[in-house]
C-alpha positions in Angstrom: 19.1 8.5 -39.8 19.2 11.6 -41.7 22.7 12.7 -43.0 24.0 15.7 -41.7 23.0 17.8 -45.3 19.6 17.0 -45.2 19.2 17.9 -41.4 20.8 21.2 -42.6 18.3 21.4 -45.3 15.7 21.9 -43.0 16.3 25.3 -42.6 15.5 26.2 -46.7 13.6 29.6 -46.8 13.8 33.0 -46.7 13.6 34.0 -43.0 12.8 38.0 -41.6 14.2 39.3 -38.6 17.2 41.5 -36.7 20.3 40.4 -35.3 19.9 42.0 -31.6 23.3 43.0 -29.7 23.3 41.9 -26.1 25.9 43.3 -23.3 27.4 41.1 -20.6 24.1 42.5 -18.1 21.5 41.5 -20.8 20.3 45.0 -22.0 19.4 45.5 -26.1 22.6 47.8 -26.9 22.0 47.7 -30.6 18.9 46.1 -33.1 19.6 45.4 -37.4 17.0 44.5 -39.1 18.0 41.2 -41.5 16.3 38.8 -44.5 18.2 35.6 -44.4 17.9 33.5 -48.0 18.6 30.1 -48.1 18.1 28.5 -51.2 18.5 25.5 -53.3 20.7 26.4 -56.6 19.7 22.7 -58.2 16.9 19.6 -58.1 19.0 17.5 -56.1 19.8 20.1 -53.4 23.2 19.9 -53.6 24.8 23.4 -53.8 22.5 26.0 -51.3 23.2 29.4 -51.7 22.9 31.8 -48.6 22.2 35.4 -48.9 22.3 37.7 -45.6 20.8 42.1 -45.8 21.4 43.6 -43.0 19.9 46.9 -42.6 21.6 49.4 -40.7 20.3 52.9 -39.6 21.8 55.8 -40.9 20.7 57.9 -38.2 18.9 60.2 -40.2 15.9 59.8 -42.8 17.3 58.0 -45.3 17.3 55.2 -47.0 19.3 52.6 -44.4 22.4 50.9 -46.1 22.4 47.1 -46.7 25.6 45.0 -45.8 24.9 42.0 -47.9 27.1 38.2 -47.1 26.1 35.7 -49.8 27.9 32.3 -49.5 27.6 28.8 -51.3 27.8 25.6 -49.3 28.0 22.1 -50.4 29.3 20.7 -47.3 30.0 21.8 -43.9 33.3 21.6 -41.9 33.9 19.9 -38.6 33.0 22.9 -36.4 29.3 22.4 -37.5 26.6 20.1 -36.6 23.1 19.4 -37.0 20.4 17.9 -35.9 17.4 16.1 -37.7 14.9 19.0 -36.9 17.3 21.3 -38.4 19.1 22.8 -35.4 22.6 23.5 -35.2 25.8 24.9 -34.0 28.9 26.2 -35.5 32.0 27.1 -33.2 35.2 26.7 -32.1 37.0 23.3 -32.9 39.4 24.1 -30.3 40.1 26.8 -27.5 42.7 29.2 -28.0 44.4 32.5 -26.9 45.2 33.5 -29.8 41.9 34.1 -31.5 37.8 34.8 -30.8 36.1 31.8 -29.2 33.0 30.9 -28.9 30.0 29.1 -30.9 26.2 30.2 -32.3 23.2 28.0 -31.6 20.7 28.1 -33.4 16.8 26.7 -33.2 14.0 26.2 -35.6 9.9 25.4 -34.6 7.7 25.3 -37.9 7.9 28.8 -39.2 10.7 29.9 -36.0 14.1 30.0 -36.2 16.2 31.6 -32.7 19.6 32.0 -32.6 22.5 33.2 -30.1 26.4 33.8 -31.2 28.2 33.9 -28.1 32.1 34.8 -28.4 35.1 35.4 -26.3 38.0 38.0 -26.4 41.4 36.0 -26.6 42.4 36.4 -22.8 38.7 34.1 -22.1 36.5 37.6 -20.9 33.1 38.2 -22.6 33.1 40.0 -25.9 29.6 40.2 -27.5 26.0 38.1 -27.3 24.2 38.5 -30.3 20.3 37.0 -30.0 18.9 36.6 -33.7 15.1 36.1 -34.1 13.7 34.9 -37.4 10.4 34.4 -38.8 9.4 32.3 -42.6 8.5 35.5 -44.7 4.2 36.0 -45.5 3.5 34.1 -42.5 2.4 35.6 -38.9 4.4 33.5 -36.2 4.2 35.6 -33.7 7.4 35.8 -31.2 7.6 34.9 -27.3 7.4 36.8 -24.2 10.8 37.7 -22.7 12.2 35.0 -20.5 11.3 35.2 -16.6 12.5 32.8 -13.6 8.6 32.4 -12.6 8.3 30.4 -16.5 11.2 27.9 -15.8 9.7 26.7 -12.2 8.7 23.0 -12.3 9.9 20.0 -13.3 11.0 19.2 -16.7 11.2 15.6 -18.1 12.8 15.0 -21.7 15.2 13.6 -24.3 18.7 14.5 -24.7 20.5 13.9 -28.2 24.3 14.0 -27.8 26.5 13.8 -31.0 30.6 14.1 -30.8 33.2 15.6 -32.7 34.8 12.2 -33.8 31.1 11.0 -35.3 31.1 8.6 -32.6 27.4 6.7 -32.5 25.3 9.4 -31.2 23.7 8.9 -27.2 20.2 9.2 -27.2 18.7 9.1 -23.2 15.7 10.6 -20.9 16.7 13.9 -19.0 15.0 15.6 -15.4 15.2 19.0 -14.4 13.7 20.9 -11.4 14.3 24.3 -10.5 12.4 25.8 -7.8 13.0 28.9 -5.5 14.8 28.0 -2.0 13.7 29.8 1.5 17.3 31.6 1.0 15.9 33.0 -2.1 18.5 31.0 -4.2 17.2 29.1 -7.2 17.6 25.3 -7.0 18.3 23.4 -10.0 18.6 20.0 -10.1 19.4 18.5 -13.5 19.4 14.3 -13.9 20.4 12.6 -18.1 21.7 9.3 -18.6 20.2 5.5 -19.4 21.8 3.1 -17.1 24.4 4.9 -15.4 22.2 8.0 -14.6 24.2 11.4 -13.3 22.8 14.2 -11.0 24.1 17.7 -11.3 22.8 20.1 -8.5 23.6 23.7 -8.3 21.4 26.8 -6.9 22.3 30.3 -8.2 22.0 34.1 -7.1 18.8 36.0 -8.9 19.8 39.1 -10.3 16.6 40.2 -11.8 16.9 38.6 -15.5 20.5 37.1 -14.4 21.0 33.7 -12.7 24.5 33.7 -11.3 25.4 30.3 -11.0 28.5 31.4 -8.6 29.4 28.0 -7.1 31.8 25.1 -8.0 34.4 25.0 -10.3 32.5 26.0 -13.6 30.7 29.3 -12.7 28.4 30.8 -15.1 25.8 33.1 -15.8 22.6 32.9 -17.8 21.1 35.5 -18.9 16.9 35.6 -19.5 16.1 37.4 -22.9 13.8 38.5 -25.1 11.6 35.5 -27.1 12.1 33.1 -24.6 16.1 32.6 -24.9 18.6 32.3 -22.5 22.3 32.4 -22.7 24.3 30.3 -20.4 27.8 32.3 -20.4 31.3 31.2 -18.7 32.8 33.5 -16.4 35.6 33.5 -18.6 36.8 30.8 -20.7 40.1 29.5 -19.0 43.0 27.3 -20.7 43.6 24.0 -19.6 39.9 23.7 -17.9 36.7 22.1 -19.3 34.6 25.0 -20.6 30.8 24.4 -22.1 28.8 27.1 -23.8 24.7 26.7 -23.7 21.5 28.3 -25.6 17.8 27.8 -24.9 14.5 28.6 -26.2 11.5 28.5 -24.5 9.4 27.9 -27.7 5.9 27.3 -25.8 5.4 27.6 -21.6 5.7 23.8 -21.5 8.1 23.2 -24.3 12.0 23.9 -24.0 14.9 22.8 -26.3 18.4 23.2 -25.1 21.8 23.3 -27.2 25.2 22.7 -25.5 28.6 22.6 -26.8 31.0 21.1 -24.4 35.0 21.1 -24.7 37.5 19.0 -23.0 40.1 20.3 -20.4 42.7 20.4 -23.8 40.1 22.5 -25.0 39.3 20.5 -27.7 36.0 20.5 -28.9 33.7 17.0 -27.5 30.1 16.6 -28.2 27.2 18.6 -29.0 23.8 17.8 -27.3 20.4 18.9 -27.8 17.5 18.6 -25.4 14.1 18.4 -25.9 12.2 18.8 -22.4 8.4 19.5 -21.3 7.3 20.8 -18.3 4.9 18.4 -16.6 3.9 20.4 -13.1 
């Protein structure tokens, strides 16, 4: 198994895009253009600098001006995890009302990277949804259609990855999903993960043209359909002293999906991690 540094590694390049502001009804309210630079600063890959433009309009003619980040990492804390194809997410350790909460997710395919910041005001209401779409500079990957309910019908058979905050031995075990429309007009999604003990999680939710409220049971959420094939699975509001989980995905081809999900505890303590690889077979 890969160590956590080289699964990060995985994501060396310089990478062109625009980080895309999202309000709580999925509408574009803002789009930056942005070069991303990850680089190696020695042979052995240890130190990798990161250098972030963004490029924001002026409103006139002129030249746009350039916020430039550029950090150095030779390690990562505990809020960030990776995977050995080089996604990851960075987030909240633990729930709190005294500060932002929230994680980003992020996705790479070949010469693809997607990514989602999702983040919380302090009394658990929304605060912003930021999509970020990436491509390797001097190549032509082309992006995705915008996300539609008609894309996700089917059934969807995969492979779920779970890691945990206390570097527990990872689960690795075979995932089902099926969401089709209902006579009420409700989607149905059934979702079944696990080896020998197997669980079954059904729900339906309300279609609101690229919103699926998911208005039942004790965790409602929304996810939202957006551009590139993402979607944003969003608490209601993120309440103390209940289990909260915050979820990404990216429909990278029509029959290949990959899902990230960060769960926390009722303490609100930061559990597992789990990524899930799933193709649609009907």
């Amino acid at each position: 198994m890969k160590t956590q540094w080289e699964n990060f590694l995985q994501n060396l390049g310089e990478w062109h895009g625009s980080f895309t502001k999202i309000s709580a009804q999925g509408d574009i309210v803002e789009d930056t253009p942005s070069i991303l630079i990850l680089e190696s600063l020695d042979d052995q890959n240890k130190t990798v600098r990161l250098t972030l433009r963004r490029f924001t309009s002026s409103g006139d003619n002129s030249q746009p001006k350039v916020n430039e980040l550029v950090r150095e990492y030779q390690t990562f804390g505990k809020d960030t995890m990776f995977f050995e194809d080089g996604a990851f997410s960075q987030g909240s350790i633990q729930i709190s009302p005294i500060s932002v909460n929230g994680a980003e997710f992020s996705f790479i395919n070949q010469n693809r990277r997607l990514r989602l910041v999702e983040l919380f005001n302090q009394d658990g209401s929304f605060k912003t949804l930021t999509l970020i779409r990436e491509k390797r500079a001097g190549t032509n990957a082309l992006e995705n259609p915008i996300l539609t309910v008609d894309a996700l019908l089917g059934k969807w058979h995969g492979e779920g990855i779970t890691i945990y905050s206390d570097l527990r031995t990872p689960d690795v075990y075979p995932t089902q999903m099926e969401l089709k429309i209902e006579n009420t007009g409700r989607l149905f999604q059934q979702i079944t993960f696990g080896n020998t003990n197997q669980k079954t999680i059904t729900s339906t939710a309300r279609i609101e043209g690229s919103i699926l409220h998911f208005d039942q049971g004790s965790q409602p959420v929304k996810v939202l359909l957006l551009p590139d094939g993402a979607s944003a699975t969003l608490p209601i509001k993120v309440e103390l002293r209940k289990p909260v989980f915050f979820e990404a995905g990216w429909l990278i081809k029509p029959d290949l999906r990959q899902r990230l999900i960060r769960t926390y505890n009722e303490k609100g303590e930061w559990v597992s991690l789990t990524l899930v690889n799933e193709h649609k077979i009907n």
